[in-house]
C-alpha positions in Angstrom: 112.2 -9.7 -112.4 111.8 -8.4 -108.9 108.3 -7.6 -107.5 109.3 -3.9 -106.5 110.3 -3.3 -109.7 106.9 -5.1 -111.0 104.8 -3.6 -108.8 104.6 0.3 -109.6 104.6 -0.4 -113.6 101.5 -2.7 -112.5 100.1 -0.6 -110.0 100.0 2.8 -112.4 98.4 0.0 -115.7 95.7 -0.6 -113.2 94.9 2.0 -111.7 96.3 5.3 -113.2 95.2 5.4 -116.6 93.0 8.9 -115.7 95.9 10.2 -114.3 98.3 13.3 -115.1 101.6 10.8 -116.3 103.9 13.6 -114.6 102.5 14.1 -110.7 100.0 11.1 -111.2 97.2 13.6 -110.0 93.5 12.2 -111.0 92.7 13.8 -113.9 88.7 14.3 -112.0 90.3 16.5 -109.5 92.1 18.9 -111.9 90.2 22.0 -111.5 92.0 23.7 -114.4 91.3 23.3 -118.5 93.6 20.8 -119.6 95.2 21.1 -122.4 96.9 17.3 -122.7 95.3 13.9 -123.1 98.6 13.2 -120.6 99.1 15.5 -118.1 97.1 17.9 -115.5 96.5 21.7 -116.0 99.2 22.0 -113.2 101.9 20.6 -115.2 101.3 21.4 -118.4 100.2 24.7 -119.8 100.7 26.6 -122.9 102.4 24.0 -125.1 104.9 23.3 -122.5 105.7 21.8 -119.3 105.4 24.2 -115.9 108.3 22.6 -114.1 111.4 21.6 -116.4 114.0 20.9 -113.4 114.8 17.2 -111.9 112.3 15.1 -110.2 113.6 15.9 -106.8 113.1 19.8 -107.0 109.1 18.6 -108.8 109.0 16.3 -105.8 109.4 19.8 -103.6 106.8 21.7 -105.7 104.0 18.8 -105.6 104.4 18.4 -101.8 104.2 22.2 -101.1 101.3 22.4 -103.6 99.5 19.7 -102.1 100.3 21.2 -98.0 98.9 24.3 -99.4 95.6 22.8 -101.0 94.7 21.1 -97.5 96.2 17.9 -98.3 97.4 15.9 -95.0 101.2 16.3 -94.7 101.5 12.7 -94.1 99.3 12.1 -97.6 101.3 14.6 -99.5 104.5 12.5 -98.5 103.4 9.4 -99.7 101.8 11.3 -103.0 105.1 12.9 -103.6 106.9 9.7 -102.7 104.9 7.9 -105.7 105.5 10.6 -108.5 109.0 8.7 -109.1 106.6 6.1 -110.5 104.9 8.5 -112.9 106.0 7.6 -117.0 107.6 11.5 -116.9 110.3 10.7 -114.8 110.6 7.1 -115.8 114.0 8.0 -117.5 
């Protein structure tokens, strides 16, 4: 097995387990009621998903949610960058 493939399975075991498993957001910094065990109040509302498209066009949403909420554009890059990692869009 190669280490890149090792390393972001390992990486979200250790240190993601509070976090939404579809944008990987902290669960302590989700302002909203959540409604999942799994996921954020961002992604998941009402019974269903917010965003149902592919992970590029989520990618899109995430890094012009996170530009909007005072995130560092650089930050919101990497964050965005990551969310391929998250067990949603594991595939």
């Amino acid at each position: 097995m190669s280490s890149s493939a090792f390393a972001p399975s390992l990486w979200y075991t250790a240190n993601m387990k509070n976090s939404c498993e579809s944008c990987l957001m902290p669960f302590d910094k989700d302002t909203g009621a959540r409604e999942s065990d799994k996921y954020c109040s961002l992604c998941y509302t009402g019974g269903k998903f917010t965003y149902e498209g592919d992970i590029k066009g989520f990618q899109e949403v995430c890094y012009k949610g996170m530009v909007d909420r005072g995130i560092n554009p650089i930050q919101a890059k990497l964050f965005t960058f990551m969310v391929r990692f998250a067990p949603r869009w594991r595939a």
